[in-house]
VOBA-1610 file (N, C-alpha, C; in pm, whole numbers, padded with zeros to 5 digits, always signed):
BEGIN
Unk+15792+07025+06846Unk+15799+07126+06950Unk+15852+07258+06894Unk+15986+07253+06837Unk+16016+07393+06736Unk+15889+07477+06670Unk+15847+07356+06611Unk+15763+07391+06493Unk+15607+07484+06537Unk+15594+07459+06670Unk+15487+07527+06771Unk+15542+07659+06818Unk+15684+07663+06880Unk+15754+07804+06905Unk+15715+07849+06791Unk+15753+07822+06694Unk+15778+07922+06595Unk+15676+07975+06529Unk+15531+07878+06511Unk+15420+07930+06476Unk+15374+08020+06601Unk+15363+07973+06734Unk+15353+08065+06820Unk+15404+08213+06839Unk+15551+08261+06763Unk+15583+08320+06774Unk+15555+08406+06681Unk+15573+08353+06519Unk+15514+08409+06399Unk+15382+08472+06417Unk+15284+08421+06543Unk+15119+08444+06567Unk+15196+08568+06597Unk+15203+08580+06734Unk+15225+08656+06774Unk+15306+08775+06735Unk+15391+08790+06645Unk+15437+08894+06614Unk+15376+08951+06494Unk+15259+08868+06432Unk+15178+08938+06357Unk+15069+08995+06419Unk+15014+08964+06494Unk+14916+08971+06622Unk+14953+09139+06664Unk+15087+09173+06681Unk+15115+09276+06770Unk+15175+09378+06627Unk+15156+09340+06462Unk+15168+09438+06398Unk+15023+09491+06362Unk+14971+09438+06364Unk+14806+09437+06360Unk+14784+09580+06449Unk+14816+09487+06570Unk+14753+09595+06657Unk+14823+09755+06667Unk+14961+09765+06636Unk+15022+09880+06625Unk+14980+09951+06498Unk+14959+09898+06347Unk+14884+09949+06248Unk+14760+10031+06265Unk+14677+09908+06338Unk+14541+09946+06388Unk+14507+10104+06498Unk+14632+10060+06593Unk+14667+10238+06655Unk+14713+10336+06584Unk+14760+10354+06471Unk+14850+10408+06418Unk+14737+10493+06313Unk+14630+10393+06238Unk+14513+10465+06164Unk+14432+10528+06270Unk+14372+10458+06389Unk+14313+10510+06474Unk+14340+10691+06535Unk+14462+10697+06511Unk+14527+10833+06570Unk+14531+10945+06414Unk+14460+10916+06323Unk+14428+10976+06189Unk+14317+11051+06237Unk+14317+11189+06228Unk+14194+11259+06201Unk+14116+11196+06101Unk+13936+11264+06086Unk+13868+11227+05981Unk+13875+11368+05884Unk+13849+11288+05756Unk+13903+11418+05622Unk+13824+11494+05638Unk+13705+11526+05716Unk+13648+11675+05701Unk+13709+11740+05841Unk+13745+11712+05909Unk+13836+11717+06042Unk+13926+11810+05990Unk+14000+11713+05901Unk+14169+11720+05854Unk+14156+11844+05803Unk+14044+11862+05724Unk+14099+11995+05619Unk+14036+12102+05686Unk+13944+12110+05830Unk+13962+12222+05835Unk+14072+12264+05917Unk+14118+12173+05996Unk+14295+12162+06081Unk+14399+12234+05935Unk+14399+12154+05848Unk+14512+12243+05733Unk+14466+12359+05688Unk+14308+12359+05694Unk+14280+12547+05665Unk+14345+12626+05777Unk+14311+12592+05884Unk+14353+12677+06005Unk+14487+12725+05980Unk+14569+12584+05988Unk+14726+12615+05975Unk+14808+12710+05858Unk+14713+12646+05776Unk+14772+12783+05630Unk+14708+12908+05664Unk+14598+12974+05673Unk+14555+13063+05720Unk+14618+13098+05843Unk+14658+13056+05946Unk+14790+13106+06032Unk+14909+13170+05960Unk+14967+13046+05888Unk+15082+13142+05798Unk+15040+13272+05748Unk+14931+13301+05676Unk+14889+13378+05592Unk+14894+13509+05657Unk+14824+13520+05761Unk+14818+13593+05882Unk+14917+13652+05949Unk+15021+13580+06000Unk+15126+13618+06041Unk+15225+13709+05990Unk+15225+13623+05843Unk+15312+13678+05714Unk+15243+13862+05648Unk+15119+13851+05687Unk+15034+13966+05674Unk+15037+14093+05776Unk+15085+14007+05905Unk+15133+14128+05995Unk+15221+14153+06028Unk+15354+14040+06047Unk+15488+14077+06075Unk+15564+14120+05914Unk+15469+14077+05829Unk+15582+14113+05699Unk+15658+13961+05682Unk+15664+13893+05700Unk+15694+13723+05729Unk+15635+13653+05772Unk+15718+13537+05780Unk+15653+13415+05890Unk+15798+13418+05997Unk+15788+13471+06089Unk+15929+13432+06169Unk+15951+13327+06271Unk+15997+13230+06275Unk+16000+13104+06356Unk+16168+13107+06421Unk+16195+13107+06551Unk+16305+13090+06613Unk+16316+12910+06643Unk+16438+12822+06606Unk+16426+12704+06570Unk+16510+12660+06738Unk+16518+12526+06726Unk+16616+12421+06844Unk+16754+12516+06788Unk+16759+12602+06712Unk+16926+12593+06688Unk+16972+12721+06708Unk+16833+12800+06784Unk+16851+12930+06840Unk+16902+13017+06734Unk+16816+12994+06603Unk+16869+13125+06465Unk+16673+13108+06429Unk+16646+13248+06435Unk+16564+13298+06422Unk+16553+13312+06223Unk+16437+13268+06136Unk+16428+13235+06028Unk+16297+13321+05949Unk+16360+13344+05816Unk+16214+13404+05770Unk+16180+13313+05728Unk+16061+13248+05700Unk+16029+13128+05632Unk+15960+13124+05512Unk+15949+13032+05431Unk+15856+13069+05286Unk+15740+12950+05304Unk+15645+12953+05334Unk+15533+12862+05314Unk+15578+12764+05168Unk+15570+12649+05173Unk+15587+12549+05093Unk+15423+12448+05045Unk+15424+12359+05163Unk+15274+12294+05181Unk+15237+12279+05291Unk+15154+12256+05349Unk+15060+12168+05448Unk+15076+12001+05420Unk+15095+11940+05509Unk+15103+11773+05460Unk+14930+11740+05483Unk+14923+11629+05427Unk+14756+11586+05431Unk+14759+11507+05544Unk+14853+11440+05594Unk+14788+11385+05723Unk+14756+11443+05849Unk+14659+11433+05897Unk+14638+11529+06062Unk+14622+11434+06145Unk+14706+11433+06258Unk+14668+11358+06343Unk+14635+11392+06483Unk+14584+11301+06595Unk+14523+11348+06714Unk+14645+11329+06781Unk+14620+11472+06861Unk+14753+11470+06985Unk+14698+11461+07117Unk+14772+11503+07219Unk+14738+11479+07345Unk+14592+11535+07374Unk+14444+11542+07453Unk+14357+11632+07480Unk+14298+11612+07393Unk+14222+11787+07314Unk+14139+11809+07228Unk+14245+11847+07068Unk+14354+11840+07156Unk+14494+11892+07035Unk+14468+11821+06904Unk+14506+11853+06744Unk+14607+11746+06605Unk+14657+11856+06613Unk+14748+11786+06504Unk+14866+11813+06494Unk+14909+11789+06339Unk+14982+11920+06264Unk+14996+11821+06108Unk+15092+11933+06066Unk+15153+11884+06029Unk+15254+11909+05957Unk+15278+11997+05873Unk+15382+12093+05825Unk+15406+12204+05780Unk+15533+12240+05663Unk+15543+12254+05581Unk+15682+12245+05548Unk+15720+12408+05470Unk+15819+12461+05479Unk+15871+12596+05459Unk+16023+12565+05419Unk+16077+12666+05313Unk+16212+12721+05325Unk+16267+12829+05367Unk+16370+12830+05391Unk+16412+12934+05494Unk+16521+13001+05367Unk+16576+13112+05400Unk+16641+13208+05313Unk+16772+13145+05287Unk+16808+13044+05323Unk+16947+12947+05267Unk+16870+12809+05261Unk+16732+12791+05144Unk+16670+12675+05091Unk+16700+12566+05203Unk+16685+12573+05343Unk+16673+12413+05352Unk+16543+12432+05444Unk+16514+12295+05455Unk+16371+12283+05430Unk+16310+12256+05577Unk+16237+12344+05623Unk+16215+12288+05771Unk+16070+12186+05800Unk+16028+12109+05838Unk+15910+12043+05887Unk+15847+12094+06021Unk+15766+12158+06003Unk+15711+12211+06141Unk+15600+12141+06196Unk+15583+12151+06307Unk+15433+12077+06374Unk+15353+12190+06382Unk+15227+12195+06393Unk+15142+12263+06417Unk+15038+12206+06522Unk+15055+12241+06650Unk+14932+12195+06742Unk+14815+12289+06757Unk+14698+12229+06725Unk+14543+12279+06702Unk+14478+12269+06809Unk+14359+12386+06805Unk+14262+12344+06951Unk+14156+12375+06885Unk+14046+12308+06889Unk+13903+12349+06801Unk+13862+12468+06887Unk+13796+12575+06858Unk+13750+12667+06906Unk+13640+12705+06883Unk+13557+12821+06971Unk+13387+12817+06963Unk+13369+12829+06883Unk+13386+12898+06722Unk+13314+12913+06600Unk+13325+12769+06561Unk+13376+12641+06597Unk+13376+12549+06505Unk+13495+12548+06422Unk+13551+12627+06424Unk+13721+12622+06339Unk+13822+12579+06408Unk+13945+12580+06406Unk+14080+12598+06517Unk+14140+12686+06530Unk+14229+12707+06645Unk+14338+12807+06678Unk+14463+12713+06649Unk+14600+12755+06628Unk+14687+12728+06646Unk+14738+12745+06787Unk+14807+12652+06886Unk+14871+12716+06995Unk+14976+12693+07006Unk+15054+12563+06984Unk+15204+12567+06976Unk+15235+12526+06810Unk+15384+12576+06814Unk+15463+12537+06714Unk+15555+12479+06778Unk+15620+12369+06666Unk+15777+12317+06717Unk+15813+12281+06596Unk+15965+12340+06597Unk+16016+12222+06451Unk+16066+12100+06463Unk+16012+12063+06367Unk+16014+11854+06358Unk+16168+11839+06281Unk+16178+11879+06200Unk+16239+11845+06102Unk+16373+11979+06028Unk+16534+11994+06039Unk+16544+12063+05948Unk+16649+11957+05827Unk+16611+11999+05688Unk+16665+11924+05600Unk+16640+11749+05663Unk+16499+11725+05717Unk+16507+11603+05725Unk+16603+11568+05858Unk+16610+11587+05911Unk+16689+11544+06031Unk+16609+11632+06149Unk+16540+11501+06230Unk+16472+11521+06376Unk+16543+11630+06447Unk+16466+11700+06501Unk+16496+11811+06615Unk+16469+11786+06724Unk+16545+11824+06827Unk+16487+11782+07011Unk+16407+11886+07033
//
């Protein structure tokens, strides 16, 4: 009787990593997707930095930052709607390192817009 719980249970909790894995790739953009989502987003920086003279991002910690473009991360993923979303990383003028989101909307030429920002991440530690 143990010996049934426990295979029953072992099923099942492999059963339900499966399926969270399986959601988890599912919510992956596809790579010709992805890269034109990370063109967009770097070409945003580029842009910005081209007209304000920076990149200026006001953070959760209410201190307004110049930022230095670092990379684009390669994963893009699907957000709420027609939204992805991927990741950003910059230093700020006292080196620590922020993770930004970037939310995308495909637009009529076939490219994206950027519409929100939020920061994910500073020095690695989640932001509300």
């Amino acid at each position: 009787m143990r010996v049934r719980v426990a295979l029953g249970l072992l099923f099942s909790v492999s059963f339900f990593m499966v399926v969270l894995s399986w959601q988890a790739a599912s919510a992956q953009v596809k790579s010709e997707e992805a890269a034109k989502v990370r063109a967009a987003a770097e070409n945003y920086v580029k842009q910005e930095q081209q007209l304000k003279g920076g990149f200026f991002l006001r953070g959760p910690d209410k201190v307004t930052r110049d930022l230095q473009f670092d990379f684009v991360h390669k994963d893009v993923e699907a957000a709420s709607g027609d939204q992805n979303v991927v990741c950003v990383d910059f230093l700020d003028q006292s080196k620590k390192r922020l993770d930004i989101d970037f939310y995308l909307s495909p637009n009529t030429s076939g490219g994206y817009d950027v519409k929100q920002l939020k920061v994910h991440k500073i020095d690695g530690v989640e932001q509300k």
